[in-house]
N, CA, C and O of each residue as an XYZ file, in Angstrom:
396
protein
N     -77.521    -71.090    224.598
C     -76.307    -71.064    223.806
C     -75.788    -72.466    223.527
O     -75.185    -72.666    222.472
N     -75.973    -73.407    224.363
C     -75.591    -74.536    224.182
C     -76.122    -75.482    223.095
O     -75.446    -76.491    222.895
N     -77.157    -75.317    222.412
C     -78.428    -75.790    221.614
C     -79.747    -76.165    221.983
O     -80.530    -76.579    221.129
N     -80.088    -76.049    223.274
C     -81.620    -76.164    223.811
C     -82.175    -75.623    223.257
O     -81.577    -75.029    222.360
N     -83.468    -75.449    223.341
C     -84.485    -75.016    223.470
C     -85.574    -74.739    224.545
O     -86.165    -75.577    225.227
N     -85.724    -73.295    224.552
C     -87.283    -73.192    225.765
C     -88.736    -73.776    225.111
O     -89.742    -74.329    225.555
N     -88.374    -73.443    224.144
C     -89.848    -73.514    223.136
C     -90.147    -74.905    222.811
O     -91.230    -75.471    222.962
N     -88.767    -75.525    222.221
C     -88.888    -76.651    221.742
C     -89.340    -77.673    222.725
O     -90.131    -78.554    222.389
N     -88.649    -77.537    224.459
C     -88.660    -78.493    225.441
C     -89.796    -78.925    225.801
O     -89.920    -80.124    226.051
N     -90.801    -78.112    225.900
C     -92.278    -78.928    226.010
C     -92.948    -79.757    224.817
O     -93.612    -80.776    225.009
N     -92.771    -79.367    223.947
C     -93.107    -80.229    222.564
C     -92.165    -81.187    222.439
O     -92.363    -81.504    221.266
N     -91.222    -81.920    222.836
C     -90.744    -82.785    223.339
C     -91.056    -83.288    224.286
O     -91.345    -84.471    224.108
N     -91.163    -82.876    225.480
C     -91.952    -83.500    226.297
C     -93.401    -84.151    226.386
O     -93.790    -85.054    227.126
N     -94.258    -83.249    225.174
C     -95.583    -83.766    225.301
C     -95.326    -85.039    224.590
O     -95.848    -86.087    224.972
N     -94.318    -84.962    223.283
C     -93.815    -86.505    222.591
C     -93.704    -87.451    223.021
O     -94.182    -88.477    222.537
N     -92.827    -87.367    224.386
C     -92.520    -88.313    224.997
C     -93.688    -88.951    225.760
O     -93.688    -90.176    225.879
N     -94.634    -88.257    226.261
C     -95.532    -88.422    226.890
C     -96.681    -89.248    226.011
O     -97.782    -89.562    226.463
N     -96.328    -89.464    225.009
C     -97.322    -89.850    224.093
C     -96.863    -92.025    224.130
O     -97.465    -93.092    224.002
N     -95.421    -91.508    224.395
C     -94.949    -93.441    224.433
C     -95.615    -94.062    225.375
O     -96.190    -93.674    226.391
N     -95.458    -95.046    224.905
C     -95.721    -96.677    225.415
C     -95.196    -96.613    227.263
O     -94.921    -97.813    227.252
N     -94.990    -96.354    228.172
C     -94.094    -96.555    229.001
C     -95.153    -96.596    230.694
O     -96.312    -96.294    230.976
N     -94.002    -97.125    231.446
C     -94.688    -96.674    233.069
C     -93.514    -95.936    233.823
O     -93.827    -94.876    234.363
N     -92.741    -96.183    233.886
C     -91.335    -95.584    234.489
C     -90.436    -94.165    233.358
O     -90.584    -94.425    232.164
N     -89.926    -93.343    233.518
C     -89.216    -92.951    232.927
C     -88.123    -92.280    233.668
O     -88.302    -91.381    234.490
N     -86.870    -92.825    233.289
C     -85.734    -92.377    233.963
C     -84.918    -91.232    233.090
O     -84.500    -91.334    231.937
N     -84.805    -89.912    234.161
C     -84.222    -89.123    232.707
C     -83.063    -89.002    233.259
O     -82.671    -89.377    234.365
N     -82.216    -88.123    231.915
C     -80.873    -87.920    232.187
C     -80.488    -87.201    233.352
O     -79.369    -87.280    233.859
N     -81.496    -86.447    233.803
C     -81.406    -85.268    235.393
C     -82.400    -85.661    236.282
O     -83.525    -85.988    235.904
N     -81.958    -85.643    237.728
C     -83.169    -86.096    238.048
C     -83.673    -87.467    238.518
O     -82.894    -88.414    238.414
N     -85.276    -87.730    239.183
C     -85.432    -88.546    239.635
C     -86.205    -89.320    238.649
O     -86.894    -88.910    237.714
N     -85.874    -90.909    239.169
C     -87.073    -91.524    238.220
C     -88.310    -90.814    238.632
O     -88.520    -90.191    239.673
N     -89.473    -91.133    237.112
C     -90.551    -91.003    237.195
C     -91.600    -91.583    236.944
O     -91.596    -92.811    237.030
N     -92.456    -91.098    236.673
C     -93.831    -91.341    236.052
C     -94.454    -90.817    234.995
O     -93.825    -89.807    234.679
N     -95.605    -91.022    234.097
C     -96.153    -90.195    233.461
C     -96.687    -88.921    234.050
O     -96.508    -87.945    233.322
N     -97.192    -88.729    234.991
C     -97.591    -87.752    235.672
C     -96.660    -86.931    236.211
O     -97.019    -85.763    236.363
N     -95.367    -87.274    236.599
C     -94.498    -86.457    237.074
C     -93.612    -85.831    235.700
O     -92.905    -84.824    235.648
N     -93.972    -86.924    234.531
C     -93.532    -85.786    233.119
C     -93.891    -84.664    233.060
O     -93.284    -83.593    233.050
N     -95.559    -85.100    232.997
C     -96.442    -84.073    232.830
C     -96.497    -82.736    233.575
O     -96.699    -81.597    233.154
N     -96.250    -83.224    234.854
C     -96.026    -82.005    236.210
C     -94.485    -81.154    235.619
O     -94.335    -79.948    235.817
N     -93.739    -81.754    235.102
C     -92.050    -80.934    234.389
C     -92.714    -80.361    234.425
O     -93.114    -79.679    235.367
N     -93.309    -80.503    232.669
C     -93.760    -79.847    231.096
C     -94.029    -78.814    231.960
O     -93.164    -78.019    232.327
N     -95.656    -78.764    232.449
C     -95.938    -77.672    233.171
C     -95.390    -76.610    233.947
O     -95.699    -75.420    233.899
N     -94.309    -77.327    234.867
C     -93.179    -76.198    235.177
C     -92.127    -75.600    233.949
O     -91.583    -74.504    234.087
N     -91.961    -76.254    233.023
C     -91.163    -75.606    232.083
C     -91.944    -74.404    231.464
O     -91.551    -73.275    231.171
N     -93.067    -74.942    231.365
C     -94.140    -74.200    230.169
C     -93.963    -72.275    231.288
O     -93.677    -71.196    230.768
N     -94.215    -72.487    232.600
C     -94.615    -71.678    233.425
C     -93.305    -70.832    233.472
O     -93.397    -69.635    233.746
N     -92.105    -71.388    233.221
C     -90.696    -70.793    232.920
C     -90.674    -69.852    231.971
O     -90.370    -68.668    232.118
N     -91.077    -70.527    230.776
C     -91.218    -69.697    229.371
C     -91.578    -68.738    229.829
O     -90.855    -67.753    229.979
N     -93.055    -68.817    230.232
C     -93.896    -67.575    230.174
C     -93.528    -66.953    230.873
O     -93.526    -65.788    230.476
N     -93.002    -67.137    232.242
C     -92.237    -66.398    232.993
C     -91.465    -65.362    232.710
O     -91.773    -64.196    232.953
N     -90.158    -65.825    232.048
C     -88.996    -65.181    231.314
C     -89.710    -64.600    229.937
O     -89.683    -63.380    229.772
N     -90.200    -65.243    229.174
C     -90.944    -64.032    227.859
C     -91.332    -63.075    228.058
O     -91.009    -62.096    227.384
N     -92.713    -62.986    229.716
C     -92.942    -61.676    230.133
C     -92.113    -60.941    230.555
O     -92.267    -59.740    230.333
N     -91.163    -61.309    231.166
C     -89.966    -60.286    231.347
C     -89.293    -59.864    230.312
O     -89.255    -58.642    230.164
N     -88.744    -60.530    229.542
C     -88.209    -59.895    227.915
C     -89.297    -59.139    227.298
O     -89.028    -58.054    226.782
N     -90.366    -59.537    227.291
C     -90.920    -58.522    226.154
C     -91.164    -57.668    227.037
O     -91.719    -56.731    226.464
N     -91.021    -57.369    228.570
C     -91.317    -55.951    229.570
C     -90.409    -54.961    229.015
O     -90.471    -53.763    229.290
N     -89.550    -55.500    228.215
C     -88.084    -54.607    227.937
C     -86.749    -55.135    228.912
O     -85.634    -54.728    228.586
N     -86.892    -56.111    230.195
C     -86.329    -56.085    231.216
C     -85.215    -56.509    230.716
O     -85.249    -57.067    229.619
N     -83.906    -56.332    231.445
C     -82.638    -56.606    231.040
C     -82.003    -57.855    231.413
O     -82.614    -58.628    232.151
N     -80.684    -58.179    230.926
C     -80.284    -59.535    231.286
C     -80.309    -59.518    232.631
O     -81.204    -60.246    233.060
N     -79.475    -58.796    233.748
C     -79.945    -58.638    235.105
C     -81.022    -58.925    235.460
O     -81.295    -59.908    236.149
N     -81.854    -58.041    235.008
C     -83.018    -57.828    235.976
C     -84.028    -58.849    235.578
O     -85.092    -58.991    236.181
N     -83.627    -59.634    234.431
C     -84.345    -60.897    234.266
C     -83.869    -61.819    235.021
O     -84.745    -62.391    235.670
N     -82.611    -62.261    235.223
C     -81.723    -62.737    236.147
C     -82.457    -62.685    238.121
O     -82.488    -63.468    239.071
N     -82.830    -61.543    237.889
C     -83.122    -61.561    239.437
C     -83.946    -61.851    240.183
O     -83.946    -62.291    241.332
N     -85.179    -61.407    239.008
C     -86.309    -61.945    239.079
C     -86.424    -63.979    239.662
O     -86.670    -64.685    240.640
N     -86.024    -64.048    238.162
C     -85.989    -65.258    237.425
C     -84.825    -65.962    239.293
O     -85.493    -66.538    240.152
N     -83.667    -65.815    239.484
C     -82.763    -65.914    240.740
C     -83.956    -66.174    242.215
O     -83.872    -67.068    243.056
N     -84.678    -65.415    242.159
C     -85.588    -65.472    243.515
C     -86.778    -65.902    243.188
O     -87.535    -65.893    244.158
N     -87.400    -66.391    241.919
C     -88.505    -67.331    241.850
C     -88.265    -68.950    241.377
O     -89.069    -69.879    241.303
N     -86.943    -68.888    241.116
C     -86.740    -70.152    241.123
C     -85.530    -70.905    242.038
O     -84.932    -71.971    241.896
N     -85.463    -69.797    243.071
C     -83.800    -70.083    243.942
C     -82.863    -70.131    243.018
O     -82.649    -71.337    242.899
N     -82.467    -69.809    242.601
C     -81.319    -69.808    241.850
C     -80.106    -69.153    242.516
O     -80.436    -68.349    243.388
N     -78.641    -69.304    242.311
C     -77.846    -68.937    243.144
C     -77.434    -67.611    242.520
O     -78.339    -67.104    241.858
N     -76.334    -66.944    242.559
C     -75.765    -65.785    241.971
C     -75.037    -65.985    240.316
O     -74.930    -66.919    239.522
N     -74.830    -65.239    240.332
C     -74.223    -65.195    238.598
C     -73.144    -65.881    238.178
O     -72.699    -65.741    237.039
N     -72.550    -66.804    239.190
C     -71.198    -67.794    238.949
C     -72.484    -68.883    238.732
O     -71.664    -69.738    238.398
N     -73.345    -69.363    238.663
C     -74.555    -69.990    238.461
C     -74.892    -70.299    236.686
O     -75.468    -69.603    235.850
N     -74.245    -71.652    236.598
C     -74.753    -71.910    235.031
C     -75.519    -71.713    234.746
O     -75.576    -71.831    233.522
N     -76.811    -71.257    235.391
C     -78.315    -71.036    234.587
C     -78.159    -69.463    234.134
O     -78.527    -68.992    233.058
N     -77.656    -68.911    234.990
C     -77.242    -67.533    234.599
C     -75.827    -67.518    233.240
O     -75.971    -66.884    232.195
N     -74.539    -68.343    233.563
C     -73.729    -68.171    232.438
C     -74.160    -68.767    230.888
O     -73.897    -68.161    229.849
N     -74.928    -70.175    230.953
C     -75.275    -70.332    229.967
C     -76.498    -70.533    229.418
O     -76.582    -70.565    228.190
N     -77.843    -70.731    230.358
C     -78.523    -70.712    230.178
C     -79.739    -69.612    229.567
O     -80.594    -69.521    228.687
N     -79.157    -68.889    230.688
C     -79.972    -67.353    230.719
C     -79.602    -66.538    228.967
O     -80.495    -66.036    228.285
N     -77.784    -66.602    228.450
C     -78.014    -65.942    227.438
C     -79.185    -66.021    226.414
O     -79.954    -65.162    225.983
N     -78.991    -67.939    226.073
C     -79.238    -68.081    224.823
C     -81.102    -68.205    225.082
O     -81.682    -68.437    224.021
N     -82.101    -68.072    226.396
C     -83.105    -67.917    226.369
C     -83.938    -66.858    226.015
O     -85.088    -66.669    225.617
N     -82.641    -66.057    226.395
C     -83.377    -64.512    225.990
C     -83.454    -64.502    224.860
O     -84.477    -64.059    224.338
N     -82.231    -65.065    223.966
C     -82.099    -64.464    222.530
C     -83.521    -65.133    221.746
O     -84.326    -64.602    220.981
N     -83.445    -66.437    222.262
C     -84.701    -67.531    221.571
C     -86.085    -66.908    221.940
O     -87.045    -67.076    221.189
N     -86.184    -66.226    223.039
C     -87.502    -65.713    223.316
C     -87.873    -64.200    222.692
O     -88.919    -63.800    222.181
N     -86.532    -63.485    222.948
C     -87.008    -62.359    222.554
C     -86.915    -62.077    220.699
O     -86.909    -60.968    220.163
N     -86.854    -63.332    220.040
C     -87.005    -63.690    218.514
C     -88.813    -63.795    218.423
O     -89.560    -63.545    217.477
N     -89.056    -64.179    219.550
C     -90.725    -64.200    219.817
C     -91.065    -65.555    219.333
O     -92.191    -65.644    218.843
N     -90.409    -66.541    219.355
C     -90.790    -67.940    219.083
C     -91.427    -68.325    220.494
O     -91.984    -69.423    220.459
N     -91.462    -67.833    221.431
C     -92.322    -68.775    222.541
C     -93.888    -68.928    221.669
O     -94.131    -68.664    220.492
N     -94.843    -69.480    222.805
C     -95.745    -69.838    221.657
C     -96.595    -70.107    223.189
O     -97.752    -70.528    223.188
C-alpha cells in the first residue's frame, strides 16, 4: 500500500548488482557486499513465491498472515508487515504480476 513492490524489488536489486561497487550500505540494515545483495534478492525472490503460493491457494489475509508470521517470525497483527505490508502484497500478487 505504501508504493513497493514484491515483483519490482528483485529487478532492482539485480540493477543494483550490476554497479561498479565493493561495499553497499542500504537504507535498512547492515553494510554489505555484493554477495550479501545477492543472498537479499534471493530471500526476497523466496518471499514472493512464498506468499503467491498462498494467494493463488485461495488462502486468506489471515491465513496468509500466519503462515507467512511463523516462517518468517513475524510478530502478531499490531506488526507493520501485517498492517501495511501484507495488504498491498496480496493485492500486487494476486493481479498475478509475480513472475
Amino acid at each position: 500500500d505504501g508504493g513497493g513492490s514484491i515483483v519490482e524489488l528483485p529487478k532492482t536489486l539485480e540493477a543494483i548488482s550490476k554497479l561498479d561497487f565493493d561495499t553497499l550500505v542500504p537504507g535498512h540494515g547492515p553494510v554489505t557486499d555484493k554477495a550479501g545483495l545477492a543472498a537479499y534478492r534471493l530471500r526476497i525472490e523466496g518471499f514472493r513465491d512464498r506468499a503467491a503460493s498462498l494467494i493463488h491457494a485461495g488462502k486468506s489475509k489471515d491465513e496468509v498472515w500466519k503462515v507467512l508470521a511463523d516462517e518468517y517470525s513475524w510478530a502478531n497483527t499490531n506488526n507493520l508487515n501485517y498492517q501495511w505490508t501484507l495488504p498491498g502484497l496480496m493485492e500486487e500478487l494476486k493481479q498475478g504480476r509475480a513472475e
